[in-house]
KOLLUM-82206 format. One record per residue (C-alpha): residue in one letter; x negated, y, z. Coordinates in steps of 0.5 Angstrom, whole numbers, plus 500, padded with zeros to 3 digits. Layout:
BEGIN
AXYZ;...
This chain:
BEGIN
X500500500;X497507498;X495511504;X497518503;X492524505;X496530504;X492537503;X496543504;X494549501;X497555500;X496561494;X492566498;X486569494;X488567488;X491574484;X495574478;X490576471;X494582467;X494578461;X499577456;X498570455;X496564459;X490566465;X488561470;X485566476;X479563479;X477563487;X472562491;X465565489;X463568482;X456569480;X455575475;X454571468;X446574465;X447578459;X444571455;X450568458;X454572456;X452572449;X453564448;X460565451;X461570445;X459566440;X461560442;X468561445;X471561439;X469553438;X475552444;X479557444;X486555444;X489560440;X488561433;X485565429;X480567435;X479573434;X477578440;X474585442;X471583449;X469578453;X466578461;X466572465;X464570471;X462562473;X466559478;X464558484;X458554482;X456553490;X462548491;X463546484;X455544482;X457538489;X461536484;X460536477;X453537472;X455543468;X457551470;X464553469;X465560467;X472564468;X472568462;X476574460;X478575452;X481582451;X484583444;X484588438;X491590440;X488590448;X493585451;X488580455;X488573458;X482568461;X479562460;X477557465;X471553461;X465549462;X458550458;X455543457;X448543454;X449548447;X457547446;X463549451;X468545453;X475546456;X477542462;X480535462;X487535457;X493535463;X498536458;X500528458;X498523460;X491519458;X485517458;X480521459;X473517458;X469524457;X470526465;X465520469;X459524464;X461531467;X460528475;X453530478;X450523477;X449525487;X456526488;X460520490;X467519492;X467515497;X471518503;X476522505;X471528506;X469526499;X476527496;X477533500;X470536495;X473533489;X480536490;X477544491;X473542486;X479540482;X483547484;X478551483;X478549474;X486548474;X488555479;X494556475;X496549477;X494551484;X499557484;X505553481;X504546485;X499548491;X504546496;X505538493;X497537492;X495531495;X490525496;X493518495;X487513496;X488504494;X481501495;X477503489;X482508487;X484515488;X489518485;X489527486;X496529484;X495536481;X503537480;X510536481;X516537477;X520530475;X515525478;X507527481;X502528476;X495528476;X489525476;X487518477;X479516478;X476509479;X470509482;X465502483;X462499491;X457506492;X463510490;X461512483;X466514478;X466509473;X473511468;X478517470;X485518467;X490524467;X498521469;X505523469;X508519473;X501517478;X506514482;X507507478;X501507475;X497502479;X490502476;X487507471;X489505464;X495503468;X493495468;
């Protein structure tokens, strides 16, 4: 039977982005982003833009917490803001990993995501609760807009070699699913709809 560890949170910290279009605001502390930085965002954010065509007047950014998220994963994450030619704005979470950007891991259904164990710092375990609880700040850190609508119904539901991280709740509990091996290496992740069913990632 799943042991459920619920985690409450609450939307204190998190400010709403005056941008006309989707605009996750990040929390914890930021890192001024070198003007070198600043230079391959501009000339990379176009490669994950999620509208097209990409077209923008100004971009800033900041990396996102990188004393919390670096526990966890292997690459910088940045909160970047795009202003376009008409003036209106949004912000962009995304991760830079080597020479390319990436977007975080797709949460719009329910799948595998096999690119996600190669994003983990190859340090970090998930092992025990306290493990869990690093693994969920990080989580709300990259997903803040999910914070602000779902934050109250996050929780933790841990069976053996399986965690499960539940983002989200509208018909069914939504969220991550990660299986980890004996010393609490993540070896496969999954996004589900319904992480209530699923038993195993891969729903096997």
């Amino acid at each position: 039977m799943l042991n459920i560890f619920i985690l409450l949170i609450s939307n204190a910290g998190y400010a709403q982005d005056s941008a006309s279009l989707n605009n996750p605001v990040t929390s914890g502390s930021v890192n001024a982003v070198a003007e070198q930085e600043i230079n391959f965002l501009k000339q990379h954010f176009c490669d994950v833009a999620p509208i097209k065509p990409c077209q923008f007047k100004d971009l800033t950014a900041t990396e996102v917490a990188p004393d919390q998220l670096q526990a966890v994963f292997a690459y910088p994450f940045y909160n970047v803001n795009i202003v376009f030619p008409n003036g209106n704005s949004t912000s962009q979470i995304v991760m830079q990993k080597d020479s390319s950007l990436m977007l975080p891991p797709d949460t719009s259904g329910t799948q595998l995501l096999p690119a996600l164990p190669g994003i983990i710092n190859p340090a970090f375990k998930l092992k025990t609760d306290a493990d869990a609880a690093i693994m969920q700040n990080a989580l709300k850190l990259i997903y803040p807009d999910q914070v602000k609508l779902f934050g109250p119904k996050w929780k933790i539901l841990h069976d053996n070699n399986m965690w499960i991280f539940v983002t989200s709740s509208l018909l069914n509990d939504s969220g991550f699913i990660f299986k980890t091996n004996a010393d609490g290496t993540i070896v496969s992740a999954e996004y589900s709809f319904d992480v209530q069913t699923t038993k195993t990632p891969g729903g096997k």
